[in-house]
C-alpha positions as CSV (number, residue, x, y, z in Angstrom):
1,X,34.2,1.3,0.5
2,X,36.2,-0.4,-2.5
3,X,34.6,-3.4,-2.7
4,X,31.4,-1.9,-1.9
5,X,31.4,0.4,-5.1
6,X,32.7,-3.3,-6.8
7,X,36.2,-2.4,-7.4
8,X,39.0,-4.6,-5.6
9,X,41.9,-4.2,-4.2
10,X,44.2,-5.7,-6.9
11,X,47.5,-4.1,-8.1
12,X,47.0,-1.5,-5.2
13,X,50.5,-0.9,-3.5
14,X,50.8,2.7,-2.9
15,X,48.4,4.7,-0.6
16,X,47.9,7.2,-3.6
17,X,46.7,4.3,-5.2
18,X,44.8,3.3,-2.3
19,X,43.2,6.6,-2.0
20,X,42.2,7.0,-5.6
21,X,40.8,3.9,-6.0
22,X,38.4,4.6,-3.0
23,X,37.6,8.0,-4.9
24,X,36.4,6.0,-7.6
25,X,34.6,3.3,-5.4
26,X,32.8,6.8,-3.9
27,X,31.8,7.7,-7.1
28,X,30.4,5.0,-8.1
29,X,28.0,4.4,-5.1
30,X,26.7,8.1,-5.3
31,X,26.4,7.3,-9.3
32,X,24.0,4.4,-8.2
33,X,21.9,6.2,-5.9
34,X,18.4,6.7,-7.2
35,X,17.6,10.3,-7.4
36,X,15.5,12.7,-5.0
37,X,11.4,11.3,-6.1
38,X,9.7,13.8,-8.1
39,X,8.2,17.1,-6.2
40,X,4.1,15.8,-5.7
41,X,2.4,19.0,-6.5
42,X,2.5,20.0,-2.3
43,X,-0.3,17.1,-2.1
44,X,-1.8,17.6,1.5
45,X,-0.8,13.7,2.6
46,X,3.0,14.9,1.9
47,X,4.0,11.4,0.7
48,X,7.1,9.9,2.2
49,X,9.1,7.9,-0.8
50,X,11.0,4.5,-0.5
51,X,13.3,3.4,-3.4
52,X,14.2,-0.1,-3.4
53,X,16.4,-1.6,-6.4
54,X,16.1,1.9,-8.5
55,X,19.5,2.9,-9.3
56,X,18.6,3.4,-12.8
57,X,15.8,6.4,-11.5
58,X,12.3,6.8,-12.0
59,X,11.7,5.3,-14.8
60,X,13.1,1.8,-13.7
61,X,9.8,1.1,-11.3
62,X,8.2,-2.0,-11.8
63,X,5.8,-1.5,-9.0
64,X,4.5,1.4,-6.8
65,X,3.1,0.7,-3.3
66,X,1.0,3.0,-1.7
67,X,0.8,2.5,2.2
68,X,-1.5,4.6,4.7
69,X,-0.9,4.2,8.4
70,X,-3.6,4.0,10.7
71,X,-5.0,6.4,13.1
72,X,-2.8,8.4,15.4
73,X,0.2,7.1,13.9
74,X,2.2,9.0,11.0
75,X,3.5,7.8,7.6
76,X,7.4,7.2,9.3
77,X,5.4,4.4,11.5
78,X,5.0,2.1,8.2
79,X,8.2,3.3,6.1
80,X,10.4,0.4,7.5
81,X,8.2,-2.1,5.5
82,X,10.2,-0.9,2.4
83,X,13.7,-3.0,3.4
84,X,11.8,-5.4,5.8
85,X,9.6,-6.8,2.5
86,X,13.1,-7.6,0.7
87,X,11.4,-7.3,-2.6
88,X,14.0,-8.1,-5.2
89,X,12.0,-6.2,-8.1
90,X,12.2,-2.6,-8.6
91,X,10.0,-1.1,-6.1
92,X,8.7,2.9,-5.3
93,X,7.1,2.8,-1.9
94,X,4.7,5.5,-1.1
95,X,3.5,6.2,2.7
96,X,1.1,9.4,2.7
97,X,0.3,11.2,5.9
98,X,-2.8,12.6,7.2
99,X,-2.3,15.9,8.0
100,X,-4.3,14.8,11.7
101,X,-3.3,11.5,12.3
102,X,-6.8,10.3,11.2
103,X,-7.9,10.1,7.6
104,X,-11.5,11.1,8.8
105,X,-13.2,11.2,12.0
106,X,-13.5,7.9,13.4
107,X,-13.8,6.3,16.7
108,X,-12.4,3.0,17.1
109,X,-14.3,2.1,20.5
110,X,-17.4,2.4,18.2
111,X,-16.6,-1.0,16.5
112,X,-15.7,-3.2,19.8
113,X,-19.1,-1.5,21.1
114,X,-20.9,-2.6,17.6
115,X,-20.1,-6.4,18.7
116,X,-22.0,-6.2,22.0
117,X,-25.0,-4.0,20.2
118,X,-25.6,-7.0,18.2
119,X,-25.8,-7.9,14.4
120,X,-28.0,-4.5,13.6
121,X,-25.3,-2.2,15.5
122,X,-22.8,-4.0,13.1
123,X,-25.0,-3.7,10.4
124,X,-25.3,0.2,10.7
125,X,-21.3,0.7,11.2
126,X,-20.4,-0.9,8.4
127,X,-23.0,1.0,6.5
128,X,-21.5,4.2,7.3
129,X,-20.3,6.8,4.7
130,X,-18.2,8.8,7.4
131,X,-17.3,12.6,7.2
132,X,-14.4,12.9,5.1
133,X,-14.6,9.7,3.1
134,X,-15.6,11.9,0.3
135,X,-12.4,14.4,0.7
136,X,-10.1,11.7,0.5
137,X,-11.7,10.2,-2.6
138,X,-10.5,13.1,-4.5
139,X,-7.0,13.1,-2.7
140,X,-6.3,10.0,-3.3
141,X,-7.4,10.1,-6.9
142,X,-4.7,13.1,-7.5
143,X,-2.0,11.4,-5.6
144,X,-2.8,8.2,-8.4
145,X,-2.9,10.6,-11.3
146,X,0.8,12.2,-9.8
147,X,1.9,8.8,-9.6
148,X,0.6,7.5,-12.9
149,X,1.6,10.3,-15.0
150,X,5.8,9.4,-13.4
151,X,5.5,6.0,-13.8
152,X,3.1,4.4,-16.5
153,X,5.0,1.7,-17.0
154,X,4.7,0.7,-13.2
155,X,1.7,-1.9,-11.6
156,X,0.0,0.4,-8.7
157,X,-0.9,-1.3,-5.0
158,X,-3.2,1.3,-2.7
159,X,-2.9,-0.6,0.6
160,X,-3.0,0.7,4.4
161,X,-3.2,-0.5,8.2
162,X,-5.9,-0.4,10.0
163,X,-7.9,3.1,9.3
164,X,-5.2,3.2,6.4
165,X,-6.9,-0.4,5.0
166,X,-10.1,1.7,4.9
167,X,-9.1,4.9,3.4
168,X,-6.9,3.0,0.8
169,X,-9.8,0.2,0.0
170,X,-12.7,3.0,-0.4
171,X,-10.1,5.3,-2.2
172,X,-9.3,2.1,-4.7
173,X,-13.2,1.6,-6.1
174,X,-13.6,5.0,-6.4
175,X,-10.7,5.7,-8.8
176,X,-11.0,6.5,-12.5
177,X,-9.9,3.7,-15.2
178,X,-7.6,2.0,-15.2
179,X,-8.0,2.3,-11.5
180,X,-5.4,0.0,-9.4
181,X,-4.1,-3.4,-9.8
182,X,-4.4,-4.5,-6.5
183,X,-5.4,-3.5,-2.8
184,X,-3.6,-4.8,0.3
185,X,-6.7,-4.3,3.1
186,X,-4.1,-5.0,6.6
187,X,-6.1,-5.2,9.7
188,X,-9.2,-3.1,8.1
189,X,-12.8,-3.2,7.9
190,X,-15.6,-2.6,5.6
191,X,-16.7,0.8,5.2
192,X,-19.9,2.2,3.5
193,X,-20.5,-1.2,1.8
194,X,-23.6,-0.5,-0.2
195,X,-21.2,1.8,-2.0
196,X,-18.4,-0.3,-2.4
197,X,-20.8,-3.7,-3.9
198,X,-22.3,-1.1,-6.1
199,X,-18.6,0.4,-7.2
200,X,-18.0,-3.4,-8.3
201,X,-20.4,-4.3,-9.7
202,X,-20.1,-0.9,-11.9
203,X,-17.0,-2.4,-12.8
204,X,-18.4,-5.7,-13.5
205,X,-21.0,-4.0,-16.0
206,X,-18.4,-1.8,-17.4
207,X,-15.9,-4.4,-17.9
208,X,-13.4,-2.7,-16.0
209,X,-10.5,-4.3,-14.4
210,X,-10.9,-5.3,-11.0
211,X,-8.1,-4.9,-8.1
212,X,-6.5,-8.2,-6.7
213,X,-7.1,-8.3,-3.1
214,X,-5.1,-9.2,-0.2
215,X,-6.9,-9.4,3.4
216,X,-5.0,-10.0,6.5
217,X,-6.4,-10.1,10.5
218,X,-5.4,-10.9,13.7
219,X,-7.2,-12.9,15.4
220,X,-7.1,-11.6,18.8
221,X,-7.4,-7.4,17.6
222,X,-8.9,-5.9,20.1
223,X,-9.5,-2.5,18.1
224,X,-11.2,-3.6,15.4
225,X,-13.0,-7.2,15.9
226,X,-11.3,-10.2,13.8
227,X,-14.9,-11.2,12.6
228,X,-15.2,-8.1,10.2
229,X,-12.5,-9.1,7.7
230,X,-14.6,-11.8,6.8
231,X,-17.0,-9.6,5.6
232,X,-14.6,-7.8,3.1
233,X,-13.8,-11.4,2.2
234,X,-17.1,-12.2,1.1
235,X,-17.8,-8.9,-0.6
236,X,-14.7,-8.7,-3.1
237,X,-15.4,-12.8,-3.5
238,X,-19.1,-12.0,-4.1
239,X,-17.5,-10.1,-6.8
240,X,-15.6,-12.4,-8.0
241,X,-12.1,-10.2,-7.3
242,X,-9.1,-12.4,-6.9
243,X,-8.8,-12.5,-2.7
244,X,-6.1,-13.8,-0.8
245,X,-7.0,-13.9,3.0
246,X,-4.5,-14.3,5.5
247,X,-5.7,-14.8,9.1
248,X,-3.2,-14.7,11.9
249,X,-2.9,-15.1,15.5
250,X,-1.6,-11.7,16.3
251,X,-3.4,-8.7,17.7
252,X,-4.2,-5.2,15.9
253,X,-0.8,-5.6,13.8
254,X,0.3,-5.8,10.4
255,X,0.9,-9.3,11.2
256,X,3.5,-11.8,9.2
257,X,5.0,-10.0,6.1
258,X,6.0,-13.3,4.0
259,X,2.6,-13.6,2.7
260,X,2.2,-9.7,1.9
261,X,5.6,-10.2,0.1
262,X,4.4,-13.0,-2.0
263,X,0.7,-10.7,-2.9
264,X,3.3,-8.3,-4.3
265,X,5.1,-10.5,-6.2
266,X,1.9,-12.2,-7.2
267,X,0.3,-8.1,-8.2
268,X,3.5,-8.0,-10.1
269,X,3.5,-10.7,-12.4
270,X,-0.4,-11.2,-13.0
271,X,-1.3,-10.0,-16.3
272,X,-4.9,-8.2,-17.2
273,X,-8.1,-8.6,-15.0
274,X,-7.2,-9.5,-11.4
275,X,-11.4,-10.9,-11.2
276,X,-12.1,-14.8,-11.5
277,X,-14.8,-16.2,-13.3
């Protein structure tokens, strides 16, 4: 406990001394705690909060990183990502929760059944604005303005696994300025596409900033077929958004976390538009 709050043992040769020491040692650690996150206005996801390297509070974040889980699971399924990035910067972590372990009704046999219907089966899913897409648009733009309005100063990830990739991703191009600077798409696919070229190229016309982009897919998932991260590749790259894709021979999984780690650190020392030219 001494050396832990950073005192030492030096000059210590009574157990009085001993004990007030560690008194001191205790007080320091709970000094250095961050304190409890900010009440978020009783939003319906009920965001689960991850501090990393925030003694100083609040107003220390450098970067916030919103993560939604996929479907069926529950924001405590993604909350060990927090200490298992090992981001040395100064890092809120954000893991919403669908109130019914979906973010809207969706049927994940639909997509392994879209690769035997062929192209025009394919075609049609991805084309889909489903119920509730429209819901969480507005959700997620409060739970943004919450997290904006306690920490300006901070760079802002929307990111998610799986159903979670969606949600965050369609959330993302639908914000208001200055919208996001950057969205981690894990395992994912694209969703109501039409919408989302049209949403960037808006931006492109408008000048506004667009998102960096991380992709990442395994391989062998057998939920939602490897193929279709390609095509969210070439839509942000059509673009021109700054993508880094990160194939991997895993299954439906967030897959290695090295290369997520290094698109944080990337998000959080790039500077202005996240597009190329």
């Amino acid at each position: 406990l001494i050396t832990e709050g950073g005192l030492s043992f030096a000059g210590l040769a009574e157990k009085s001394e001993l004990r007030d020491r560690a008194r001191e040692a205790r007080a320091r650690k709970l000094a250095a705690k961050p304190p409890p996150p900010p009440p978020m206005s009783q939003h319906p996801w009920d965001p689960a909060y991850e501090y990393v390297n925030c003694a100083a509070g609040p107003s220390s974040v450098e970067l916030v990183v919103v993560m939604m889980h996929g479907i069926g699971a529950s924001k405590e399924d993604l909350v060990p990502l927090a200490s298992r990035l090992g981001l040395a910067a100064r890092v809120l972590y954000v893991f919403p929760g669908a109130p019914t372990k979906q973010w809207w009704p969706l049927n994940p046999a639909d997509w392994m059944q879209s690769v035997s219907g062929g192209e025009e089966a394919m075609a049609k899913l991805i084309r889909t604005e489903f119920p509730g897409l429209r819901e969480c648009r507005v959700l997620g733009q409060r739970l943004v303005d919450d997290l904006r309005a306690k920490h300006p100063q901070a760079k802002l990830v929307l990111g998610g696994f799986s159903q979670g990739a969606m949600t965050a991703t369609d959330v993302a191009l639908h914000l208001a300025e200055p919208g996001c600077d950057a969205i981690l798409h894990v395992s994912g696919a694209p969703i109501d596409v039409d919408n989302w070229a049209t949403r960037l190229e808006d931006m492109a016309a408008k000048g506004r900033k667009k998102p960096l982009v991380y992709i990442s897919h395994g391989r062998n998932d057998f939920v939602l077929p490897f193929t279709v991260s390609a095509w969210t590749q070439c839509l942000f790259q059509q673009a021109k958004c700054d993508v880094t894709y990160r194939p991997h021979d895993g299954l439906h999984d967030v897959g290695p976390l090295e290369p997520i780690k290094g698109f944080l650190i990337k998000t959080l020392f790039t500077a202005g538009d996240g597009g190329t030219t």
